[in-house]
KOLVEX-730280 format. One line per 4 residues: for each residue x, y, z of C-alpha. Coordinates in steps of 0.05 Angstrom, whole numbers, plus 5000, padded with zeros to 4 digits. Layout:
X:Y:Z | ...
This chain:
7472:4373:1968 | 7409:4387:1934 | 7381:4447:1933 | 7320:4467:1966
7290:4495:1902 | 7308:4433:1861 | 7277:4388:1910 | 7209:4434:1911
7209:4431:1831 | 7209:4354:1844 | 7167:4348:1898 | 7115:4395:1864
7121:4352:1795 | 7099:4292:1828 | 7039:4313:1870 | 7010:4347:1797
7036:4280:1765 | 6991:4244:1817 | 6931:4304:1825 | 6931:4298:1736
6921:4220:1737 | 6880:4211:1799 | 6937:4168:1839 | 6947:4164:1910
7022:4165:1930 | 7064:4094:1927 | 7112:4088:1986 | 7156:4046:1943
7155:4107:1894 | 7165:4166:1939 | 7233:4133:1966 | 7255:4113:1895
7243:4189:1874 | 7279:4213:1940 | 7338:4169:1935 | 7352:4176:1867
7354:4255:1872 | 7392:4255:1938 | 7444:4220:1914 | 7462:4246:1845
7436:4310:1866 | 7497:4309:1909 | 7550:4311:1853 | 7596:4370:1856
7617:4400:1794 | 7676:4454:1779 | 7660:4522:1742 | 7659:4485:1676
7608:4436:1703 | 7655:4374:1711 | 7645:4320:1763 | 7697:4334:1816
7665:4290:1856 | 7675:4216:1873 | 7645:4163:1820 | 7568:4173:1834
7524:4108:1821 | 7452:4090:1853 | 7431:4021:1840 | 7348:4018:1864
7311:3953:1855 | 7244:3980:1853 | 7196:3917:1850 | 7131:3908:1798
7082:3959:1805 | 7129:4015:1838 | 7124:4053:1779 | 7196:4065:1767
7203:4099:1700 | 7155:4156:1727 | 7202:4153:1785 | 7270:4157:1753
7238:4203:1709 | 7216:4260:1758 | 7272:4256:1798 | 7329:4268:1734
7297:4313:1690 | 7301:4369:1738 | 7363:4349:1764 | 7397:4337:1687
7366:4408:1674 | 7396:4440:1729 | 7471:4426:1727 | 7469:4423:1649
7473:4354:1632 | 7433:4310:1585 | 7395:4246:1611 | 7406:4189:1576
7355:4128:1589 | 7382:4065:1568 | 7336:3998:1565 | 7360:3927:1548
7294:3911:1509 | 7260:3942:1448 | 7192:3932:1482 | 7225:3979:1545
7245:4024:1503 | 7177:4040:1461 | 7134:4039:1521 | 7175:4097:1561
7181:4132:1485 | 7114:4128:1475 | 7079:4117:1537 | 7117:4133:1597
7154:4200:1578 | 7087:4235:1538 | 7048:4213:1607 | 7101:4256:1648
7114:4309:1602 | 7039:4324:1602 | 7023:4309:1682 | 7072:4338:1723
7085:4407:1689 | 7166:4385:1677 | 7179:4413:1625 | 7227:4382:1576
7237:4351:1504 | 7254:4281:1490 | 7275:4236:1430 | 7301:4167:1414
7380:4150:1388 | 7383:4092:1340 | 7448:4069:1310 | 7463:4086:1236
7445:4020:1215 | 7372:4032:1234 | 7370:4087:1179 | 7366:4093:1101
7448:4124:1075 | 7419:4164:1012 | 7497:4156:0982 | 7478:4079:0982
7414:4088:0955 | 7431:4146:0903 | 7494:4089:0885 | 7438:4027:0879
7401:4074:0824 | 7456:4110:0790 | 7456:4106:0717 | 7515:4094:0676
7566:4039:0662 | 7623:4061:0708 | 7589:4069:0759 | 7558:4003:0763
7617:3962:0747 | 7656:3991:0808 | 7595:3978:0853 | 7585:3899:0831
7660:3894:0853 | 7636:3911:0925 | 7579:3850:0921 | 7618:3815:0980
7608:3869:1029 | 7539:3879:1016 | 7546:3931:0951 | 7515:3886:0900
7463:3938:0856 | 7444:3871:0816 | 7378:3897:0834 | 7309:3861:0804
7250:3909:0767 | 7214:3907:0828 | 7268:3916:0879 | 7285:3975:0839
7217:3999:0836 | 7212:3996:0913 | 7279:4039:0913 | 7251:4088:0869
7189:4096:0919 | 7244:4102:0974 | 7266:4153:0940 | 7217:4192:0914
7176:4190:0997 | 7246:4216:1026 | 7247:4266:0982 | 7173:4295:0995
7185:4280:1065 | 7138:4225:1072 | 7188:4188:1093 | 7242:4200:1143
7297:4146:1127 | 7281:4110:1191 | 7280:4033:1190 | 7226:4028:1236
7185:4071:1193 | 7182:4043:1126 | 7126:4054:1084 | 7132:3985:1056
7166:3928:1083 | 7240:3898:1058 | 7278:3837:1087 | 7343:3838:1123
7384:3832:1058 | 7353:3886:1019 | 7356:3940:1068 | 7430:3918:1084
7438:3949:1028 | 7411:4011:1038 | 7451:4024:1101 | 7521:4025:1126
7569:4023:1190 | 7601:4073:1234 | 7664:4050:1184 | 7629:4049:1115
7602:4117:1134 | 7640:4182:1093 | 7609:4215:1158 | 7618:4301:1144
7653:4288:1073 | 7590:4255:1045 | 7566:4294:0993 | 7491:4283:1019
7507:4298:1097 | 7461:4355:1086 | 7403:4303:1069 | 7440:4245:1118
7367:4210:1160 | 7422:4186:1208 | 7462:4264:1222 | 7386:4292:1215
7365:4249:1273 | 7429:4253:1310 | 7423:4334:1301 | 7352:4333:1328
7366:4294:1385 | 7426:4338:1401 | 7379:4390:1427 | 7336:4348:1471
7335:4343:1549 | 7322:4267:1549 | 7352:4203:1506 | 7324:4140:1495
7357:4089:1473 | 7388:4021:1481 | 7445:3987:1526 | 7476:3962:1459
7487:4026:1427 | 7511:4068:1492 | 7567:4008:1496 | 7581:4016:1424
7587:4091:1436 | 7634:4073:1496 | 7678:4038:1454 | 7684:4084:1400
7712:4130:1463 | 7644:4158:1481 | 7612:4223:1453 | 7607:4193:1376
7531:4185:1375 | 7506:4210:1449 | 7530:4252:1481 | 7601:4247:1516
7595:4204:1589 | 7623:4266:1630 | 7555:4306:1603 | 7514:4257:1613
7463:4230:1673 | 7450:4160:1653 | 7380:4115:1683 | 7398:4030:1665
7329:4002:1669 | 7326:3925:1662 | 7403:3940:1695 | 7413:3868:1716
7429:3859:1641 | 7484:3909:1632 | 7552:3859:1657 | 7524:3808:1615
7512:3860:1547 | 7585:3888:1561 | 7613:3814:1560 | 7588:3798:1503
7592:3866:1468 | 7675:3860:1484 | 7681:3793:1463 | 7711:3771:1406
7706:3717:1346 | 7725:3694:1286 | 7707:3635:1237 | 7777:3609:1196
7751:3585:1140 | 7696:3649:1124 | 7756:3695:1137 | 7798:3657:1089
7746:3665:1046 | 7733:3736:1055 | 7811:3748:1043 | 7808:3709:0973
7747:3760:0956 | 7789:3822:0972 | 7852:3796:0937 | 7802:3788:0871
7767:3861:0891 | 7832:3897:0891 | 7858:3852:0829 | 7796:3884:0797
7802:3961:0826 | 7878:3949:0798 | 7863:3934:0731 | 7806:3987:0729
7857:4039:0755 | 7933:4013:0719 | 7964:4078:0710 | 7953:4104:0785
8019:4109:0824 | 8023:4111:0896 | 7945:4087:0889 | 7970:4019:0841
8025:4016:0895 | 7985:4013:0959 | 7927:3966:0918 | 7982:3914:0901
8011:3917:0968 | 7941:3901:1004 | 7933:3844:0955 | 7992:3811:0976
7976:3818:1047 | 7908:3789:1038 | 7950:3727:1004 | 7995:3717:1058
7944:3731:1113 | 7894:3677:1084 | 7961:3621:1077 | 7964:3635:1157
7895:3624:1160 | 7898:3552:1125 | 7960:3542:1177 | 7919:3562:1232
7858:3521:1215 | 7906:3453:1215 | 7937:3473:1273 | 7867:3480:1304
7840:3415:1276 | 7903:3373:1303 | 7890:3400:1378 | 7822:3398:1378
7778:3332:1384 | 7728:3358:1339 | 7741:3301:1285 | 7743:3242:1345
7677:3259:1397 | 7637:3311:1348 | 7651:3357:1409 | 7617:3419:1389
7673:3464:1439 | 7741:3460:1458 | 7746:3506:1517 | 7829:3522:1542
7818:3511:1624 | 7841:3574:1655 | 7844:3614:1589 | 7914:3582:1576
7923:3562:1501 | 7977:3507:1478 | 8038:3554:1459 | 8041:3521:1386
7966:3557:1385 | 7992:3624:1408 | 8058:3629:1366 | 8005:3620:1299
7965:3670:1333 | 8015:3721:1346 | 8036:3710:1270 | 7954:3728:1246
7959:3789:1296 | 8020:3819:1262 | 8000:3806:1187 | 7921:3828:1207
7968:3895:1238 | 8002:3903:1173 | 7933:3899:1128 | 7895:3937:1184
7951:4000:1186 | 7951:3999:1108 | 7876:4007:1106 | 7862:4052:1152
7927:4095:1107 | 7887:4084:1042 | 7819:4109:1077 | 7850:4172:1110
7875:4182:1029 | 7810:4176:1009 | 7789:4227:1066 | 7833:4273:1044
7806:4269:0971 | 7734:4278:0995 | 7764:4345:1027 | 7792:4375:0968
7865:4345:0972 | 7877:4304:0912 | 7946:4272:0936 | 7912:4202:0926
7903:4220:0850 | 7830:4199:0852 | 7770:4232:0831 | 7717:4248:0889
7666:4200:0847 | 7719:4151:0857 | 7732:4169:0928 | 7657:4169:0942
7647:4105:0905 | 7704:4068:0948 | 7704:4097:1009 | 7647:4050:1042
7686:3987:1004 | 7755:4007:1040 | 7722:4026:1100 | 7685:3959:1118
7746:3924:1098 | 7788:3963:1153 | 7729:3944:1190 | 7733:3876:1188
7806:3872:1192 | 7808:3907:1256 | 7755:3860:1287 | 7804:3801:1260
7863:3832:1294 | 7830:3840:1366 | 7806:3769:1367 | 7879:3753:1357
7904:3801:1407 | 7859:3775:1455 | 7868:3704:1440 | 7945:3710:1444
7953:3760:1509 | 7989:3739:1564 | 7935:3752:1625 | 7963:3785:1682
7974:3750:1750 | 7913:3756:1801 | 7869:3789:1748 | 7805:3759:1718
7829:3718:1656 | 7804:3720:1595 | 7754:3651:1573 | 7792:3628:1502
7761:3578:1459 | 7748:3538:1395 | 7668:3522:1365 | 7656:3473:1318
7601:3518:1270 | 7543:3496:1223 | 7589:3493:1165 | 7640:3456:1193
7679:3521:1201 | 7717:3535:1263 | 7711:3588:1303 | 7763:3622:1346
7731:3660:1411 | 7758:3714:1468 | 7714:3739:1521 | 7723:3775:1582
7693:3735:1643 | 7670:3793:1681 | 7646:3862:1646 | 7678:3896:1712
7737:3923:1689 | 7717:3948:1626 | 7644:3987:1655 | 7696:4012:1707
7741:4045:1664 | 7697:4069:1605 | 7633:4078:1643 | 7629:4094:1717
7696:4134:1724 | 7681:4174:1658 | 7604:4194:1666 | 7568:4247:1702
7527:4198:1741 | 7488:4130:1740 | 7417:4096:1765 | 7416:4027:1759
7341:3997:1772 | 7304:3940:1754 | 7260:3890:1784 | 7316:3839:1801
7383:3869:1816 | 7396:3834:1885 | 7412:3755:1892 | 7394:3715:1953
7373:3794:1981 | 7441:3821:1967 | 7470:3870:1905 | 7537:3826:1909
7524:3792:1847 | 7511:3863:1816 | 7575:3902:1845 | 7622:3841:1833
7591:3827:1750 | 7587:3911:1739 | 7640:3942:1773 | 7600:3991:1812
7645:4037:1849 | 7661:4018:1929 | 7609:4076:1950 | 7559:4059:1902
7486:4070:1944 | 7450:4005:1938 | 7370:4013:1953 | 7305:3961:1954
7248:3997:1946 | 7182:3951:1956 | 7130:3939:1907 | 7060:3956:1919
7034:3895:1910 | 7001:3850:1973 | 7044:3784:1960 | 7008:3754:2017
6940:3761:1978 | 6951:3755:1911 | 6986:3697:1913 | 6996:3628:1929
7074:3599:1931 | 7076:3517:1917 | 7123:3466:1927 | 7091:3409:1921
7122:3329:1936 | 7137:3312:1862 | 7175:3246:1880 | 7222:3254:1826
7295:3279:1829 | 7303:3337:1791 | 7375:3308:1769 | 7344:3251:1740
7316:3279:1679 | 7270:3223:1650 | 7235:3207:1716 | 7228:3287:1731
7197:3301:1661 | 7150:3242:1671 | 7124:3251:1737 | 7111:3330:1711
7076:3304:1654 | 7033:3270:1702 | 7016:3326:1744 | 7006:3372:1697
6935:3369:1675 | 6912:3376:1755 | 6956:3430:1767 | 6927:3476:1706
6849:3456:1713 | 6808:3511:1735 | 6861:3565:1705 | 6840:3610:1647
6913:3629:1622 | 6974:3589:1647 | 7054:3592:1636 | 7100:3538:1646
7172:3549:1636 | 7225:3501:1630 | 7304:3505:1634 | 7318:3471:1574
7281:3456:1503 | 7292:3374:1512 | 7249:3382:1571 | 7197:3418:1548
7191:3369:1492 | 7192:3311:1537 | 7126:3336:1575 | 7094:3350:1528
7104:3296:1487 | 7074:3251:1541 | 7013:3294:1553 | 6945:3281:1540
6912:3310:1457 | 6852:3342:1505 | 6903:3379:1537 | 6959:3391:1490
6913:3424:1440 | 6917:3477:1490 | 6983:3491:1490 | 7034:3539:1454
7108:3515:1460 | 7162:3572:1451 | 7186:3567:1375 | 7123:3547:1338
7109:3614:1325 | 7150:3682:1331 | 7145:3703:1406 | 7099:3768:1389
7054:3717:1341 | 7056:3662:1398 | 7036:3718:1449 | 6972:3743:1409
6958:3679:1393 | 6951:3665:1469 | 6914:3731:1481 | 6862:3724:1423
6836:3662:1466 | 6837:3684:1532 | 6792:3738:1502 | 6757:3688:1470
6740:3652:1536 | 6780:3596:1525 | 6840:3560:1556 | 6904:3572:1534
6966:3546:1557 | 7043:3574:1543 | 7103:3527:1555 | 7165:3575:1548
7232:3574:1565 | 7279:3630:1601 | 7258:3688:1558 | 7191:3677:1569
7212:3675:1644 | 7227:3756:1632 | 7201:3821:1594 | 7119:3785:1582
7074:3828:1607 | 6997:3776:1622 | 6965:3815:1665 | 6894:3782:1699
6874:3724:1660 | 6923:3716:1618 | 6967:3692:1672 | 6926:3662:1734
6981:3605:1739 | 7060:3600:1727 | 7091:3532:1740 | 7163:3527:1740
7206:3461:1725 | 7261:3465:1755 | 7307:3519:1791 | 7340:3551:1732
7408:3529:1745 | 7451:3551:1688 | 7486:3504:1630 | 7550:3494:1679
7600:3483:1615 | 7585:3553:1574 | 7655:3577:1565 | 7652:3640:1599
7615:3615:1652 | 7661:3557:1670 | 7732:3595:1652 | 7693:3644:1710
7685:3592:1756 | 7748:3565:1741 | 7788:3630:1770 | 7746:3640:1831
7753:3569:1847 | 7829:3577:1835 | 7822:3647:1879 | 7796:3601:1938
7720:3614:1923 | 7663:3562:1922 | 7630:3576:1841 | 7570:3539:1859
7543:3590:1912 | 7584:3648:1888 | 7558:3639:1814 | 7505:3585:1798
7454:3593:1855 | 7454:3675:1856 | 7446:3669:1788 | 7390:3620:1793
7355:3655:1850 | 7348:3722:1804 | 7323:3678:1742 | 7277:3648:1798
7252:3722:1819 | 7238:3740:1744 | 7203:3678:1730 | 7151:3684:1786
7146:3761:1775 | 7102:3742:1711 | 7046:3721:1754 | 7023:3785:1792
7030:3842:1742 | 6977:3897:1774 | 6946:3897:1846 | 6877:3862:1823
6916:3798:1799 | 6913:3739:1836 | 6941:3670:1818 | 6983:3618:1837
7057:3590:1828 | 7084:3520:1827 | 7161:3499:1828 | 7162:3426:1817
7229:3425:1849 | 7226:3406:1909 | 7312:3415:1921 | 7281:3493:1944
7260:3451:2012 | 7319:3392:2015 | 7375:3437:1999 | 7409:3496:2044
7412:3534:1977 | 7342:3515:1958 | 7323:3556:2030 | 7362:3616:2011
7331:3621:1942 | 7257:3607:1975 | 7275:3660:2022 | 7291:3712:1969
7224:3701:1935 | 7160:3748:1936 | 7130:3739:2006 | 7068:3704:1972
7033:3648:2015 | 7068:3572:2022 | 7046:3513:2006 | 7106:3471:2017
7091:3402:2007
């Protein structure tokens, strides 16, 4: 239960929150605030503060303009104070995360007298390793020559003058403290490839044996934000955390209060985070280029012992690994049609690979086990020379200088040998199976895939039963008005408090909701991108700033292909320009007083923000029905069609009515905006779906033609 003086501190934080910026109270906002604290702020904990409780989870769809971040916000802090816990706030966008960095949190930190300290986790790719760097600029012969031998994973130094120079002034800014070693805050700017050089993995990192930990941007960081109340960061890197068992770069799940914003994301990040791939022909490669790496470390280090020992013996894994490789890519080219139809993807129905498949499978798994287990030998070796115990008869130079090399190639071996265990494993009877296919890739390479089909099982286990507590929230967690979709996709507990808290906005008034009679069958795909070429220039006179999204590129191609110059001069398609440069683009007329037109597809259906003018209009093609053969997709449809279950409503129109929701939630953004939306898709009024999604809209008013 929470306590009386909890729920004062929280009730007295926001009426200064709203006094300080001159608010008046949001219903929508005061129930958000109440719910989330009554919930989690009924957790019981033992005298070491560990949930004894049940799993606690609150999902809250808080609609636009709620205010949900200074919700979530006043309603945790106090409570993650109180019983000892840090909040962690993780977004599924980089635009989330900045604005409640450097917006949101400062606002309540000054405003409602909480207070509190706050600070942002990045993973250690996002900063500068000063080993890598110090290793790029070394001077002297050995050094160098052992470094070019790690080009393949990203260790070339073959460095031009002014690459170098830039290095140098990397350098020289870290050391004054000028610079922090923080990606996002370089002084100048470098490409992808150049500062993949400058940084390394969780596996490529020495971690506490690095002789510059004390210096480490990454540890520095992760120190600081050690001692804060509040963590920002991103659903990628709290999964990644998960999987490394939790605790390696936040802090552990059982100490931690976690807020999901933009939650209706999270099954679909933890699918795709726990899937697995891998392309034959670039691992065969890779395999030749560590046979020649260690051929090379060998004849650099003859006289070695156990060290010669264990180098040869990799080698001559690598060799036999990347034979199975070749036998595995004919296998795969004999069963697949790739060569006959150009098919792009052979998907196995029901997960179920042809045994000759799995038997050459099962071989990969065992020799990647054999090369993964020798690695991950030859790094804790180099470990133990990094801590003073020679037994590997190395020098810590040598140690330092090889440790990175040895520990991405573990790495990557270890990724090899879970696609294989997950491609081979037999899935167990009644339970979800796992989606198991072959791509055909740019290079003619194949690729071999394994993904989960529903991120349930996995957020069960590592997430809900293992942390403190959970919010959920976002805009659009409920389909056709239910959180089904959510609890079946995440795995939310059976007692998991589901709330709708109502947005501010007056639907009625801001907005007008059309259907009109497009006379064209959405199905037929010439005839419906013709007649909404034809409509199109009516529809969007009269409207300063207008978005029209489409479900797929062709479409979008179509229309405007077959629209009038006066007209298409006005228009920005998705993919001209970057989406930021396409965005400002659209802005700088609009300001301008001109017309400007976006056509977009489904992530411009999301995460814009075109508030007043530079939205008055959103017309939508089509219901956003998704691709119905996307492997995961139809291996899930597959099983609950198999369990008795109808896919199409279970799966394709939830999922379309929440795209739907997102799509028309770009139109009213504040309560002065006032526009209109079109669906030229008229199946919303012919189809008993089509009702249930129209239902589930914002109340705006109809116009159904």
């Amino acid at each position: 239960m929470l306590s009386e003086a909890l729920k004062a501190q929280i009730q007295t934080a926001y009426s200064r929150f709203l006094e300080a910026k001159g608010f008046k109270p949001r219903y929508g906002q005061r129930l958000m605030i109440a719910e989330a604290a009554k919930v989690l702020g009924a957790i019981e904990q033992d005298e070491q503060g560990m949930r004894i409780s049940a799993d606690t989870v609150v999902a809250i769809e808080a609609g636009t303009g709620v205010g949900k971040t200074v919700a979530y916000s006043l309603a945790l802090i106090p409570l993650a104070k109180a019983t000892d816990k840090r909040l962690v706030i993780a977004t599924a966008t980089v635009a989330l995360q900045e604005q409640i960095l450097y917006r949101d949190l400062p606002d309540v930190q000054q405003n409602s007298g909480l207070n509190f300290s706050f600070a942002i986790a990045k993973g250690r790719r996002r900063y500068l390793c000063v080993a890598r760097l110090a290793s790029l600029l070394a001077e002297g012969k050995e050094q160098n020559q052992t470094a070019e031998l790690f080009a393949e994973e990203g260790f070339s130094i073959e460095l031009d003058s002014d690459l170098l120079a830039l290095y140098k002034r990397l350098q020289s800014q870290l050391e004054s403290g000028a610079w922090d070693g923080d990606r996002d805050r370089l002084p100048e700017p470098l490409n992808e490839h150049d500062w993949a050089r400058l940084s390394v993995d969780h596996h490529q990192c020495a971690k506490r044996r690095c002789a510059y930990i004390g210096h480490c941007p990454f540890y520095l960081a992760k120190e600081a934000a050690e001692k804060v109340d509040v963590i920002v960061t991103n659903h990628d890197l709290l999964l990644a955390d998960l999987a490394l068992g939790g605790g390696v770069v936040l802090p552990a799940p059982a100490d931690s209060l976690y807020v999901f914003d933009e939650a209706h994301h999270l099954a679909d990040k933890a699918i795709s985070h726990f899937a697995h791939k891998s392309r034959l022909h670039a691992t065969q490669s890779w395999l030749l280029q560590t046979e020649k790496t260690l051929a090379k470390l060998l004849a650099q280090n003859p006289s070695q012992g156990e060290t010669a020992k264990t180098l040869m013996e990799m080698a001559e894994q690598a060799r036999e690994l990347r034979n199975k490789q070749q036998d595995m890519q004919k296998l795969c080219e004999q069963l697949a049609e790739f060569d006959d139809s150009r098919q792009l993807v052979q998907r196995f129905a029901a997960g179920k690979i042809p045994e000759p498949l799995r038997e050459a499978g099962l071989l990969l798994g065992q020799g990647f086990t054999a090369l993964q287990q020798r690695l991950e030998g030859f790094v804790e070796r180099l470990k133990d020379v990094l801590d003073g115990e020679n037994r590997a008869s190395l020098s810590r130079q040598q140690a330092e200088l090889w440790y990175p090399l040895f520990g991405s190639l573990q790495a990557r071996a270890a990724e090899n040998l879970a696609l294989w265990q997950a491609f081979c494993a037999q899935d167990q009877a009644g339970e979800p199976p796992t989606a198991r296919w072959l791509a055909l890739v740019e290079t003619d390479d194949i690729e071999v895939n394994a993904s989960p089909i529903l991120a349930a099982p996995t957020l069960r286990r590592n997430l809900w039963q293992r942390a403190y507590g959970a919010l959920l929230t976002s805009a659009t967690l409920t389909a056709l008005g239910r959180f089904d979709r959510l609890r079946t996709r995440a795995g939310l507990p059976d007692n998991t408090h589901c709330q709708v808290v109502p947005s501010p906005f007056d639907y009625a008034k801001a907005g007008l909701l059309r259907v009109p009679d497009l006379k064209a069958d959405p199905s037929d795909n010439a005839a419906h991108s013709a007649a909404i070429s034809s409509v199109l220039p009516e529809l969007l006179a009269g409207s300063q700033g207008s978005l029209v999204l489409f479900s797929s590129r062709r479409q979008m191609q179509e229309v405007f292909a077959a629209l009038p110059d006066e007209l298409a001069e006005r228009i920005l398609r998705q993919g001209e320009h970057s989406k930021q440069k396409t965005l400002q683009i659209h802005r700088e007329r609009i300001e301008k007083g001109q017309p400007s037109i976006l056509f977009g597809l489904a992530s411009f259906a999301e995460g814009i923000d075109l508030p007043g003018a530079l939205c008055e209009q959103v017309v939508i093609a089509k219901i956003p029905f998704a691709v119905p053969d996307e492997p995961v997709e139809a291996t899930l449809a597959e099983w609950i069609k198999a369990s008795g279950g109808n896919p199409f409503m279970q799966i394709s129109v939830p999922d379309a009515s929440l795209k739907l929701i997102q799509a028309c939630g770009r139109l009213i953004r504040s309560e002065n905006d006032r526009g209109t939306i079109t669906v030229l898709d008229r199946r919303l009024l012919t189809r008993p779906y089509g009702k249930a999604i129209l239902e589930s809209l914002p109340p705006f008013r109809r116009e159904l033609g």
